[in-house]
C-alpha positions as CSV (number, residue, x, y, z in Angstrom):
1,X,5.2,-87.8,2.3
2,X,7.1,-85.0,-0.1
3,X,5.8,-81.2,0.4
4,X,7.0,-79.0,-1.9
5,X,6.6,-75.5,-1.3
6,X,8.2,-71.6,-1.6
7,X,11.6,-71.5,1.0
8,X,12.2,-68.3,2.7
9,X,15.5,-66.5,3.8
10,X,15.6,-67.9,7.2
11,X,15.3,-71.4,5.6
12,X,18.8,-70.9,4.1
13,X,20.8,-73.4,5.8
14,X,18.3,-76.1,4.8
15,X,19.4,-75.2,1.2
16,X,23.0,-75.3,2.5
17,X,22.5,-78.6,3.5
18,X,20.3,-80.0,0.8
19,X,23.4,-78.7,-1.5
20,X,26.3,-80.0,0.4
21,X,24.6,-83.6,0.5
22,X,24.9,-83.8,-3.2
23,X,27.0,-85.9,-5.0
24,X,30.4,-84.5,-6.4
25,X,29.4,-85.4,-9.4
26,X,26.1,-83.5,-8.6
27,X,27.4,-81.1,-7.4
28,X,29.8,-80.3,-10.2
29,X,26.8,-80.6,-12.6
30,X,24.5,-78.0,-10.7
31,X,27.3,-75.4,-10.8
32,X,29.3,-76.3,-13.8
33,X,32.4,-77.2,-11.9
34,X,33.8,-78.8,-8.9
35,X,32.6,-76.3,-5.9
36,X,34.2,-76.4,-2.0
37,X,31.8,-77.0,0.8
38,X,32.5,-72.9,1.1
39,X,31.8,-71.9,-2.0
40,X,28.4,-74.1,-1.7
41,X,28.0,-71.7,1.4
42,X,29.3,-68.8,0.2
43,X,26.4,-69.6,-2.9
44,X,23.9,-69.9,-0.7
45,X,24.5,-66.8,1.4
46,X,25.0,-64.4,-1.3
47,X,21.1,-65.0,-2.7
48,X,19.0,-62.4,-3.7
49,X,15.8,-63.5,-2.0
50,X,14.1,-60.3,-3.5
51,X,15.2,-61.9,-7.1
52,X,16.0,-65.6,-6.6
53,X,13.0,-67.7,-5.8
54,X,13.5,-71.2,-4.0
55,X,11.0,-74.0,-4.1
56,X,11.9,-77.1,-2.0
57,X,10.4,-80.9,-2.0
58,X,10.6,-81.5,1.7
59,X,10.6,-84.7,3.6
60,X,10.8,-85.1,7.6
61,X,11.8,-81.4,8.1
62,X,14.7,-82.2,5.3
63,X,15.3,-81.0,1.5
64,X,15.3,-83.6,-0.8
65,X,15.3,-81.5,-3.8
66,X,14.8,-77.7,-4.7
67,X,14.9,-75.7,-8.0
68,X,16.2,-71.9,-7.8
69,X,14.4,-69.6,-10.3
70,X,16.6,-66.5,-10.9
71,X,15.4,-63.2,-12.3
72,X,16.6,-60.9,-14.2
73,X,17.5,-57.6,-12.5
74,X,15.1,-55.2,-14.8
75,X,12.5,-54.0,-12.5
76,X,9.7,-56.0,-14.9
77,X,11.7,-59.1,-15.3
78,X,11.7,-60.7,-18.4
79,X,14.2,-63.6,-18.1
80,X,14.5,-65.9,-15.6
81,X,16.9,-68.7,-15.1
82,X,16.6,-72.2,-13.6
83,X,18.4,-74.6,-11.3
84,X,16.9,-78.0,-10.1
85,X,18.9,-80.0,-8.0
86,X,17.5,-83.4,-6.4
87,X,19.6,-85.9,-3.9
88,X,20.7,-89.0,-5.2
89,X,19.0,-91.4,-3.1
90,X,15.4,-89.4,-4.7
91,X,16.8,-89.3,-8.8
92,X,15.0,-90.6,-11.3
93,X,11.8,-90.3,-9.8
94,X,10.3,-87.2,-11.5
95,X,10.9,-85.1,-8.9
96,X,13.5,-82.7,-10.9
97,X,10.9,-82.5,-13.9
98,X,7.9,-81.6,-11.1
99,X,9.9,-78.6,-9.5
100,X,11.2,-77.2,-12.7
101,X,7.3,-77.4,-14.1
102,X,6.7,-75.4,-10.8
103,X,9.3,-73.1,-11.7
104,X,8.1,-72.3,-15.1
105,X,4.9,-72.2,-13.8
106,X,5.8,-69.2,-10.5
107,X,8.1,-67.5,-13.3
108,X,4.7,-67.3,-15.6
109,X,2.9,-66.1,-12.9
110,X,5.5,-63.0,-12.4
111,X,5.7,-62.6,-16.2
112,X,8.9,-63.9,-17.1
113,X,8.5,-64.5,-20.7
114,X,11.7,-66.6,-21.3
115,X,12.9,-68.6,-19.2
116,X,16.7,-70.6,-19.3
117,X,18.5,-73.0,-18.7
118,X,22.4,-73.9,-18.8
119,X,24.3,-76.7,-18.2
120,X,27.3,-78.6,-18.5
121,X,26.5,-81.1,-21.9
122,X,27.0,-84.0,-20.2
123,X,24.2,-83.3,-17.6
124,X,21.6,-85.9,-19.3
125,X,19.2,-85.2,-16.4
126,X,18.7,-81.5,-16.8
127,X,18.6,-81.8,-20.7
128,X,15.8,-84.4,-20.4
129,X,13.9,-81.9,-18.1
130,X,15.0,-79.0,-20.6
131,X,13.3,-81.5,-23.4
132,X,9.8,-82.2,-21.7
133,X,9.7,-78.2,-21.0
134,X,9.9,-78.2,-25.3
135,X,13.1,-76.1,-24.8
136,X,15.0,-74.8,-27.7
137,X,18.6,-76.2,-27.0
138,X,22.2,-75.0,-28.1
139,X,25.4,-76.5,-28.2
140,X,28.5,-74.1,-27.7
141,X,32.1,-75.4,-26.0
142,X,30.7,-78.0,-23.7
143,X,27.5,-76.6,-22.7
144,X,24.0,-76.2,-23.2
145,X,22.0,-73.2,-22.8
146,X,18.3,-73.9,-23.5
147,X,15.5,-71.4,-23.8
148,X,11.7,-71.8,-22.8
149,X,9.7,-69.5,-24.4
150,X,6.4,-68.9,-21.6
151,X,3.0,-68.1,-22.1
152,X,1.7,-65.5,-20.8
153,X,-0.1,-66.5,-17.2
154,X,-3.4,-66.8,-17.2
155,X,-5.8,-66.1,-14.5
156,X,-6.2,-69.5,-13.4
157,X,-2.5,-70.2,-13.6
158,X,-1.8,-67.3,-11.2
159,X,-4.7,-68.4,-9.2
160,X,-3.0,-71.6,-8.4
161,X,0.5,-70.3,-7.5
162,X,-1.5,-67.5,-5.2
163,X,-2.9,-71.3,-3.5
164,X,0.1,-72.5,-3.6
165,X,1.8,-70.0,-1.9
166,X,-0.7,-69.8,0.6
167,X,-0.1,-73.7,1.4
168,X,3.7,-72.9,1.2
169,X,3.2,-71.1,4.3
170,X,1.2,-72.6,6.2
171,X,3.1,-75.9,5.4
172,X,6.2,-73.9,7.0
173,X,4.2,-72.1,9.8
174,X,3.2,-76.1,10.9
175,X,6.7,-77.4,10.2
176,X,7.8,-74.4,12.8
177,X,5.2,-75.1,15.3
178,X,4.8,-78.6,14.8
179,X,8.4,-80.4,14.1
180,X,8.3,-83.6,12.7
181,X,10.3,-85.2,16.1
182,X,7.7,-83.8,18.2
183,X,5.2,-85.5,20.2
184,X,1.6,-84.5,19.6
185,X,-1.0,-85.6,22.5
């Protein structure tokens, strides 16, 4: 079964990995260039966990897939921007377009009001999830910066990132108490 839920700071070397067990070609998609295992690391460890929000898809204690939503540094942030990267053996199978729906969706609920995207033009995969999130797309030497214009959350949208939240962590207190490997009576 796939969780997905909110990663915190400590959780940072399961991003590390998740990242470094991309494809190169994946790889060189999600950054826009061919990146070292050390600049992967270095990436990883230089996050602003006050401003950079990470939602993984776990499965068996491992991430299979996790989208980064960045803010802007303006104490209200109005401006986000996305990242969704998923492992090759779990592409195709919707699980880049549900995270970066659960992106929008936290970003909304902090009151991001535009929300971006940009990526290399020959990354079919993030232009498709760009597309279903009705993003305004444009073209400029070899990439492609789309824009999602949010709506302004709603009570019942921030209602169900507050539950989700809440089953984030409790999901990570029981993966902590409880690991996967261990034997339960």
């Amino acid at each position: 079964m796939v969780t997905t839920r909110h990663m915190f700071p400590h959780e940072a070397e399961a991003l590390a990995a998740h990242l470094l067990r991309l494809a190169p070609e994946d790889r060189r998609l999600r950054f826009q260039g061919y990146l070292s295992d050390a600049a992967v690391l270095r990436h990883v460890h230089t996050i602003d966990w006050m401003r950079t929000h990470v939602i993984g898809a776990w499965h068996q204690g491992t991430v299979i897939a996790a989208v980064e939503v960045r803010l802007d540094r303006a104490l209200l942030p109005r401006d986000a921007e996305l990242a969704v990267t998923v492992t090759p053996d779990r592409q195709g199978q919707g699980l880049g377009t549900q995270l970066a729906e659960r992106g929008v969706d936290l970003a909304r609920s902090l009151g991001v009001r535009r929300m971006v995207m940009t990526c290399l033009t020959e990354n079919r995969r993030m232009r498709r999830i760009a597309t279903r999130l009705a993003a305004t797309a444009r073209f400029e030497d070899g990439e492609v910066t789309a824009n999602v214009a949010l709506r302004p959350a709603s009570l019942a949208t921030v209602w169900l990132e507050a539950v989700r939240e809440g089953w984030g962590w409790a999901a990570a207190a029981g993966d902590h108490w409880f690991p996967r490997d261990c034997n339960l009576p």
